[in-house]
N, C-alpha and C positions, 0 to 999 in steps of 0.2 A: 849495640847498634853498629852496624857497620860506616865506613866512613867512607864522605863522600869524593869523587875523585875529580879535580878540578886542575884547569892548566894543563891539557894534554896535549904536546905538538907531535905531529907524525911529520917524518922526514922525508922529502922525494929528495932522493942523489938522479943523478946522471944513469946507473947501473941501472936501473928501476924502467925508464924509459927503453932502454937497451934489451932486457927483457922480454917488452911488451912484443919489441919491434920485430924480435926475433920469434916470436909463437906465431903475429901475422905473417911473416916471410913464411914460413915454413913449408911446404910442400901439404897438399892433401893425403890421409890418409887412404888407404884403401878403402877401408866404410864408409868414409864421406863420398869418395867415387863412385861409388854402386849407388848412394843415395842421390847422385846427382844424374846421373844415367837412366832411372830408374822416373825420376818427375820430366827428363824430357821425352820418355817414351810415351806419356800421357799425351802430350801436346801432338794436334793432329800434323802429319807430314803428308804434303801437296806432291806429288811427281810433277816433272815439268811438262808432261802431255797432259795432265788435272787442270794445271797452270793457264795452257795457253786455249782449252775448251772454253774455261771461266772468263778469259779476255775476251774472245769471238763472242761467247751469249752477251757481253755487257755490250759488245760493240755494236750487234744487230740490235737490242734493246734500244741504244740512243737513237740509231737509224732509226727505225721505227716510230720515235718520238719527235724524231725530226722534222720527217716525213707527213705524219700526223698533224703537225703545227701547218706544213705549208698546205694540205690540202683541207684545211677545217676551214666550213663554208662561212667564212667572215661576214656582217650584214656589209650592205655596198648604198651607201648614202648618192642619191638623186636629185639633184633640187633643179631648180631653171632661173637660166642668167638674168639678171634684170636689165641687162643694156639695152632691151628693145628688139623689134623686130629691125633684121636685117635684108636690105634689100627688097623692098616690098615696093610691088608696083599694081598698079590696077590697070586694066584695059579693057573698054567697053566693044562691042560687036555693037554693027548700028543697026546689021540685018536682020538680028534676031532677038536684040536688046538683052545678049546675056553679056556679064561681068564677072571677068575673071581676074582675081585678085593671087597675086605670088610672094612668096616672102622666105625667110628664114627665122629661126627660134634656136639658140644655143642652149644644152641640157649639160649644167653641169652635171660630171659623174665623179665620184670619189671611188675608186676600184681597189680591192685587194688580190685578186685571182684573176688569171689569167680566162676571160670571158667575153662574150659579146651581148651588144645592146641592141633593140630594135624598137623603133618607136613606131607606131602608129597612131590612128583617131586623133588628129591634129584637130580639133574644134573649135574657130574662130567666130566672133558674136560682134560684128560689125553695127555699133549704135544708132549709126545714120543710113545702115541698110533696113536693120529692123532685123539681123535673117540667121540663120547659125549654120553654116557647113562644115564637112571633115570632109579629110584626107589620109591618102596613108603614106608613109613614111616607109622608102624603099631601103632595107638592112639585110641582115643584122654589121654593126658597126663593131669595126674591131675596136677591141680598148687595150690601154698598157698595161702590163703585168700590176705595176700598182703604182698609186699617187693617182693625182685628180689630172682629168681633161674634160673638153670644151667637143660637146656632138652636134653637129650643126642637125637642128630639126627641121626640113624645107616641104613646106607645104604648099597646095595650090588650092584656090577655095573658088568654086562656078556660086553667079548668083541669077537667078534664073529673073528676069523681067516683069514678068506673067505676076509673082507672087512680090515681088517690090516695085510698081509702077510711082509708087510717088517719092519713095527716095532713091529710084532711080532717077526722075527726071531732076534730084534736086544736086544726084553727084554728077550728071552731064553737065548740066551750068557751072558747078564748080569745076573740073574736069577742061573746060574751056579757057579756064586763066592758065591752066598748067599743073595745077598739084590743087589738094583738100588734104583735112586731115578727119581722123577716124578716132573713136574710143574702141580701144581693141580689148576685148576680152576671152578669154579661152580657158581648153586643157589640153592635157596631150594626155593620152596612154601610154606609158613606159611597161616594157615587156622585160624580163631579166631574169635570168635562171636563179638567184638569190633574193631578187628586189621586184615587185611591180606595185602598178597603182599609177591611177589619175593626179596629175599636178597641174593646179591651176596657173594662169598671169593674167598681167592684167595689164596695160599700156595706154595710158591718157593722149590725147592731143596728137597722135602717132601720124606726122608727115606720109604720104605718098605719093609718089607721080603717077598720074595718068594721062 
């Protein structure tokens, strides 16, 4: 049987390391050169006219994306202020017993595009007329490029005599201390190259002079 061999130190000296250091220093051979020559011939090479084509397409590309973003037809949120009508007055004609009613209505607009707003059919439902009229709303209204504004809606509403003879004689009597007040109900038509559609309000106990 052979025996077995146990206890074996290998020695590193100093020389050993020395060696090593000296195969890595060494200089390439010729064969390694052509092998290295040879895997960078693989690897695709760009000229700087390749170069500077590939910058310009990525560049119109963003343009393009860019561009894209600001002209993409955003929705454009509309609603109507609740602060009431503004400036609203009434004034009776005695010669002909027509009543002509004026005011204002503020439309919020939330805009993202550079656009215009036009309102029309201003539709007022005066409770103590009994009566419903429109108007139209002279536009279109420029708006800001973007962020919210404040469109004053002004409407004028004729109430003709003939067809409200008893509450008209009950807004003369009132009309005579100086002011009454009104249940204002309505809509308007909102026109908008992104946005349209009827929007109601409504206004309780709504002061006005006449």
């Amino acid at each position: 049987m052979g025996k077995q061999i146990e206890n074996v130190t290998v020695a590193v000296t100093a020389d050993n390391f020395a060696a090593v250091e000296r195969e890595l220093d060494a200089p390439l051979d010729e064969d390694d050169e052509a092998n290295r020559e040879r895997r960078c011939k693989h690897l695709p090479q760009l000229s700087e006219k390749q170069a500077r084509v590939i910058i310009a397409v990525l560049a119109v590309l963003l343009g393009i994306t860019l561009l894209a973003g600001l002209l993409y037809e955003r929705p454009v949120e509309i609603g109507l202020s609740q602060s009431g009508l503004d400036n609203v007055n009434v004034t009776m004609n005695t010669t002909d017993g027509t009543i002509l009613m004026r005011g204002d209505l503020d439309a919020i607009v939330t805009n993202r595009n550079f656009v215009s707003l036009q309102a029309s059919n201003v539709n007022v439902t005066l409770t103590k007329l009994d009566a419903s009229v429109s108007a139209v709303q002279l536009g279109p209204v420029k708006l800001p490029m973007r962020g919210s504004t404040i469109v004053p809606l002004s409407f004028q509403a004729v109430f003709n005599a003939a067809d409200t003879s008893l509450a008209l004689a009950a807004i003369s009597n009132e009309c005579f201390y100086g002011a009454t007040s009104f249940d204002v109900d309505g809509t308007v038509d909102i026109k908008h190259p992104l946005a349209s559609g009827s929007y109601s309000f409504s206004f309780e106990d709504q002061v006005v002079e006449c």
